[in-house]
KEDRENDREN-393429 format. One record per residue: x, y, z of N, C-alpha, C, O in turn. Coordinates in steps of 0.05 Angstrom, whole numbers, padded with zeros to 5 digits, always signed. Layout:
BEGIN
XYZXYZXYZXYZ/...
This chain:
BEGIN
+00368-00592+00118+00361-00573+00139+00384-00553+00140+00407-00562+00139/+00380-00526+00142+00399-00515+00139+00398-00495+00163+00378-00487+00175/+00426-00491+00167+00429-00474+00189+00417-00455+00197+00411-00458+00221/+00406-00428+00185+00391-00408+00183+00358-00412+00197+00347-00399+00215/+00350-00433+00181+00326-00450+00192+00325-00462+00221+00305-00457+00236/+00347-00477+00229+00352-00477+00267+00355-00448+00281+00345-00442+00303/+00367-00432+00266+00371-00411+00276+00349-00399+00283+00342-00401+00307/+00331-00383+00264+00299-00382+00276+00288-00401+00290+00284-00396+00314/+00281-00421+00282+00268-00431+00302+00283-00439+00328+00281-00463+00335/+00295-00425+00339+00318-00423+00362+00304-00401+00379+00291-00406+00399/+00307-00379+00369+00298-00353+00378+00267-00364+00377+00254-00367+00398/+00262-00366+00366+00225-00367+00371+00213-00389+00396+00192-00390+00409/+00243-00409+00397+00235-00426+00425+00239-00414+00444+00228-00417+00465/+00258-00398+00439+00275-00384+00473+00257-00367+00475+00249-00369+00498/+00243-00347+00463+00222-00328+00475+00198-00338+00478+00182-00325+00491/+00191-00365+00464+00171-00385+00483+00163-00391+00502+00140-00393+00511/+00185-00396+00511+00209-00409+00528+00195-00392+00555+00174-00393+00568/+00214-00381+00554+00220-00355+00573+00196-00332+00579+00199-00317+00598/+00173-00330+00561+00149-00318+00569+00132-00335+00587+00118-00325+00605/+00132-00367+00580+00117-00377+00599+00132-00394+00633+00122-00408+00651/+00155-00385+00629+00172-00396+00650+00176-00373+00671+00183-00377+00694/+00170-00352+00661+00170-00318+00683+00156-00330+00700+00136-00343+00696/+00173-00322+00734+00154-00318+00749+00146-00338+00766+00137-00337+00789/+00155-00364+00745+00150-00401+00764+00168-00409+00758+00181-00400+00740/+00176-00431+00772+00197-00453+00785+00191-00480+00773+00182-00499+00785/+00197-00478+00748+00184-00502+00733+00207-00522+00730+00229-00514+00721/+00203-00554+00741+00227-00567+00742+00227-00601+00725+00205-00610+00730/+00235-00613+00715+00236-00633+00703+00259-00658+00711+00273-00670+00695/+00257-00659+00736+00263-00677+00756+00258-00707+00747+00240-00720+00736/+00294-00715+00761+00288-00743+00749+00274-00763+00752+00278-00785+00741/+00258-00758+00768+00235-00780+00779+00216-00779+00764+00200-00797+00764/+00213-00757+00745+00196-00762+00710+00211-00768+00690+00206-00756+00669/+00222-00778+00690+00240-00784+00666+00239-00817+00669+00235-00830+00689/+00245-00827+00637+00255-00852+00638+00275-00855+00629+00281-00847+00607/+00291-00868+00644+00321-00874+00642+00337-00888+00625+00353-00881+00608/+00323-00919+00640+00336-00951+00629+00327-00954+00609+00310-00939+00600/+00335-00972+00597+00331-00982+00568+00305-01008+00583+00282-01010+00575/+00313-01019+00596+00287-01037+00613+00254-01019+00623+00232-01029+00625/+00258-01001+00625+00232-00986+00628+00229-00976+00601+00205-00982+00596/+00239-00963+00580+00230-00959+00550+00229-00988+00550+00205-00991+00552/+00239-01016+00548+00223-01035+00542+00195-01050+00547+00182-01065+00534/+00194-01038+00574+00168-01045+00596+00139-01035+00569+00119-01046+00561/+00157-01003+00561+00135-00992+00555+00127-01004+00524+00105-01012+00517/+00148-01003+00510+00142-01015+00482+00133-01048+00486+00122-01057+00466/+00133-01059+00500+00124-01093+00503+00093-01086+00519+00080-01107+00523/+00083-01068+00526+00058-01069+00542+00040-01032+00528+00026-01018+00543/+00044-01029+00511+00032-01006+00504+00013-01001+00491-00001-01020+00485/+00005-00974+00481-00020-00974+00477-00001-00949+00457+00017-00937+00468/-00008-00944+00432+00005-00934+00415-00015-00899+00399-00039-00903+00396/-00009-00883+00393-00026-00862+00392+00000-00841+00365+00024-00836+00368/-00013-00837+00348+00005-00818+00323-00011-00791+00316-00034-00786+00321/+00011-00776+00304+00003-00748+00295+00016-00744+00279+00029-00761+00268/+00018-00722+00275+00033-00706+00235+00067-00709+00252+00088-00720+00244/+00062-00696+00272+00106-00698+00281+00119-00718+00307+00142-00719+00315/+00089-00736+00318+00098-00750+00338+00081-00777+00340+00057-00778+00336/+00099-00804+00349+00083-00816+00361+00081-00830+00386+00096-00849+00391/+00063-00821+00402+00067-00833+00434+00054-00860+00446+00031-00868+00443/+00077-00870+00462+00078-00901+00469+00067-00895+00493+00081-00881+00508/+00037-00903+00503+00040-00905+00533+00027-00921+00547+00007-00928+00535/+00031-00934+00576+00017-00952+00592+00019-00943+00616+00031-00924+00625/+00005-00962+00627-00002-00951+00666+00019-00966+00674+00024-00989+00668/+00039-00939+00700+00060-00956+00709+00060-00955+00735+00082-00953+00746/+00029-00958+00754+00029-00971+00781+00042-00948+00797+00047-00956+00820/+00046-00929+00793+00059-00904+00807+00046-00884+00811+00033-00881+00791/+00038-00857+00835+00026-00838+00833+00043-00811+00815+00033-00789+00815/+00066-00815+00801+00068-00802+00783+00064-00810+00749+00053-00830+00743/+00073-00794+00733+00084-00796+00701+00107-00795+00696+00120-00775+00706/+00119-00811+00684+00151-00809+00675+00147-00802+00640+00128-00810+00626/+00161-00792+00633+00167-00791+00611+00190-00805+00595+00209-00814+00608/+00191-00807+00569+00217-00813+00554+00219-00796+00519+00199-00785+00509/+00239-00797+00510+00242-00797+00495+00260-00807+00476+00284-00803+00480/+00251-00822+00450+00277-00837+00433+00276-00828+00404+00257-00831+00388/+00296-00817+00401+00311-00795+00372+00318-00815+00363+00332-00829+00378/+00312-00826+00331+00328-00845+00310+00352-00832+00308+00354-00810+00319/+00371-00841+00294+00398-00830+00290+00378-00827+00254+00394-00817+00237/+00360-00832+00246+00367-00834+00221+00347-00799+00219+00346-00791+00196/+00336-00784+00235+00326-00757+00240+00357-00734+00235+00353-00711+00228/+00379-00741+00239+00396-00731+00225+00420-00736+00248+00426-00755+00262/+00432-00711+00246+00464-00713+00258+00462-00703+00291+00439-00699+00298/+00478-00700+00307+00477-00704+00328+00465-00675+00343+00453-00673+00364/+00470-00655+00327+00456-00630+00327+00430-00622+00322+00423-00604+00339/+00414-00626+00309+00389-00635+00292+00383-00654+00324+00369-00642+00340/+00392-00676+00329+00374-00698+00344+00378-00677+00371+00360-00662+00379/+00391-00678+00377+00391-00660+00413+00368-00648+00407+00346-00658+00415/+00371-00613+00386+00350-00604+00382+00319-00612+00379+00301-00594+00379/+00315-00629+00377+00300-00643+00380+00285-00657+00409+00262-00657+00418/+00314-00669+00418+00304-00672+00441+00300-00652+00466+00285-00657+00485/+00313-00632+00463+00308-00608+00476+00280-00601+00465+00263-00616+00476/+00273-00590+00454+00245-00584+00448+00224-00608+00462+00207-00602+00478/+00227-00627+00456+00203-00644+00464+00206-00640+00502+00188-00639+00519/+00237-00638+00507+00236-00645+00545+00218-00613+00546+00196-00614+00556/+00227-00592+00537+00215-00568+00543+00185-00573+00543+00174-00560+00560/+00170-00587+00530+00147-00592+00525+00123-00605+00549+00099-00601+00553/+00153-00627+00563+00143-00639+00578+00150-00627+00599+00133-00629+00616/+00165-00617+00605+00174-00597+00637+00150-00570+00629+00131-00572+00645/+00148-00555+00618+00127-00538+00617+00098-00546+00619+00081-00530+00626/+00092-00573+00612+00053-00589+00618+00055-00608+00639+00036-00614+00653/+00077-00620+00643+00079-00650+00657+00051-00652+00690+00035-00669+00697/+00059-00626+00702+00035-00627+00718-00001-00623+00701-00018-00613+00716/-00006-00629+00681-00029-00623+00659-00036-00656+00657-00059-00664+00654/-00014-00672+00658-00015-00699+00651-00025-00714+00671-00013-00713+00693/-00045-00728+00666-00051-00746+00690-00032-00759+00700-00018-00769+00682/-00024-00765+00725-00011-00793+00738-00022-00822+00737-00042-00836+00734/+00004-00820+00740+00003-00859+00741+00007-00874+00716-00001-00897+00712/+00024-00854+00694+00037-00873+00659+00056-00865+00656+00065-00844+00665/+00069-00884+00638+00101-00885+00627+00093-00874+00598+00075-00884+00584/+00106-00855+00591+00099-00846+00569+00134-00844+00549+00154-00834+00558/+00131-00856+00521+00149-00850+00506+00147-00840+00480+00131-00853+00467/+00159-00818+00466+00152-00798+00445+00177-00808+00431+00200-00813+00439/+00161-00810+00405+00181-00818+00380+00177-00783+00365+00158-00775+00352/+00194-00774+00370+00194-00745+00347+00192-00759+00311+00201-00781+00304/+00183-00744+00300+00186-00746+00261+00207-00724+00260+00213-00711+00280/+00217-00721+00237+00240-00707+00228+00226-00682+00224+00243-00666+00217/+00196-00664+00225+00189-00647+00223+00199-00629+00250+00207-00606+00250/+00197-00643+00268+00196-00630+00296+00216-00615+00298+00218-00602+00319/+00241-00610+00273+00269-00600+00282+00255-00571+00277+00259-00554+00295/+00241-00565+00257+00241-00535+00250+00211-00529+00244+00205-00513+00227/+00192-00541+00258+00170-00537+00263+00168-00512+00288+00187-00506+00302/+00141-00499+00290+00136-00484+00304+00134-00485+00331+00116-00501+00331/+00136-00481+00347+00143-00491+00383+00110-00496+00382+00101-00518+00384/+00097-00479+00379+00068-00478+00388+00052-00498+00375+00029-00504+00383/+00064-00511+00350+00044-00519+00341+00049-00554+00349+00030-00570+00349/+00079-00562+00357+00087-00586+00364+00071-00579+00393+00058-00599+00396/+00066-00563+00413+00065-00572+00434+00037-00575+00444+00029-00585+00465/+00021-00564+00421-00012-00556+00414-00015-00593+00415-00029-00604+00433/+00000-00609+00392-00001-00632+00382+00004-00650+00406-00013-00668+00409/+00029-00649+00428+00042-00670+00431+00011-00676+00454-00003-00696+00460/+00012-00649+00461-00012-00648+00500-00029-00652+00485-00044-00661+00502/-00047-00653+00459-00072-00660+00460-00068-00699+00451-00083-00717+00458/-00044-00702+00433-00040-00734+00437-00046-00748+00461-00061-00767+00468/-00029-00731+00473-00021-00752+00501-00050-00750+00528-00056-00766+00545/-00059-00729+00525-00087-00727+00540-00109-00740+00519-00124-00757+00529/-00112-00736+00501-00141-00755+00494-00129-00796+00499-00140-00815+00510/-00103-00792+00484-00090-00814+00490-00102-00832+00513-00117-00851+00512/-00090-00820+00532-00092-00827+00563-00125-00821+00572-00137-00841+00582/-00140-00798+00568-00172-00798+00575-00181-00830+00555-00194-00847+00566/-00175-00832+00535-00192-00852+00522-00182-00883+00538-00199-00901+00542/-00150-00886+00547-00148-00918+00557-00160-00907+00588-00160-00925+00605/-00167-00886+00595-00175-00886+00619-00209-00895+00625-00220-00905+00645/-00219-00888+00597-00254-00911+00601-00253-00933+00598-00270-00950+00606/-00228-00938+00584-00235-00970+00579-00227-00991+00599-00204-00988+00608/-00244-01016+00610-00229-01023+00628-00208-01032+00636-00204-01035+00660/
């Protein structure tokens, strides 16, 4: 991965970014987030598992009128620069839809090593239609 390549796709997040954030008060508060290593375990020991080309999402009903989110970066997706980036992109993902997501699941996103220099639009096209058919489909079943 080379520098030049973060670099664009840098600029192409920040004016992402920043065209759909004009104007609203969009916040990613820690009462969606998952924290502990005991709640990422809750979720991986009781989940319901869902994949795509750059992600795959862990999720179950967690008895709450909100959604929490998580996210867990391998160290083996690269160096400590590369993984943030990464995880910045995916939180942006979830602070920009999180009200789109139904309540009441613990949700955790495994990024693929594409996600570093993939297109903002096309990871976030991917992650919200995972995580909504995801969640619409364990929501028929009883």
């Amino acid at each position: 991965m080379d520098v030049e390549s973060l670099r664009d796709a840098a600029k192409s997040d920040a004016s992402a970014s920043q065209s759909r954030a004009e104007g609203a008060s969009l916040r990613f508060p820690r009462e969606a987030r998952l924290l502990r290593r005991g709640e990422f375990d809750a979720v991986y020991r009781d989940a319901r598992r869902c994949s795509g080309r750059h992600f795959t999402v862990f999720f179950r009903p967690n008895g709450l009128e909100r959604t929490r989110f998580g996210i867990s970066v391998k160290r083996a997706l690269g160096g400590s620069v590369v993984r943030n980036r990464i995880r910045r992109r995916v939180r942006e993902i979830f602070r920009l839809h999180r009200m789109e997501i139904p309540a009441g699941w613990d949700i955790v996103v495994h990024p693929r090593s594409s996600v570093a220099t993939a297109e903002f639009r096309a990871l976030e096209t991917e992650l919200l239609s995972l995580m909504k058919s995801a969640l619409k489909n364990e929501a028929k079943e009883p």
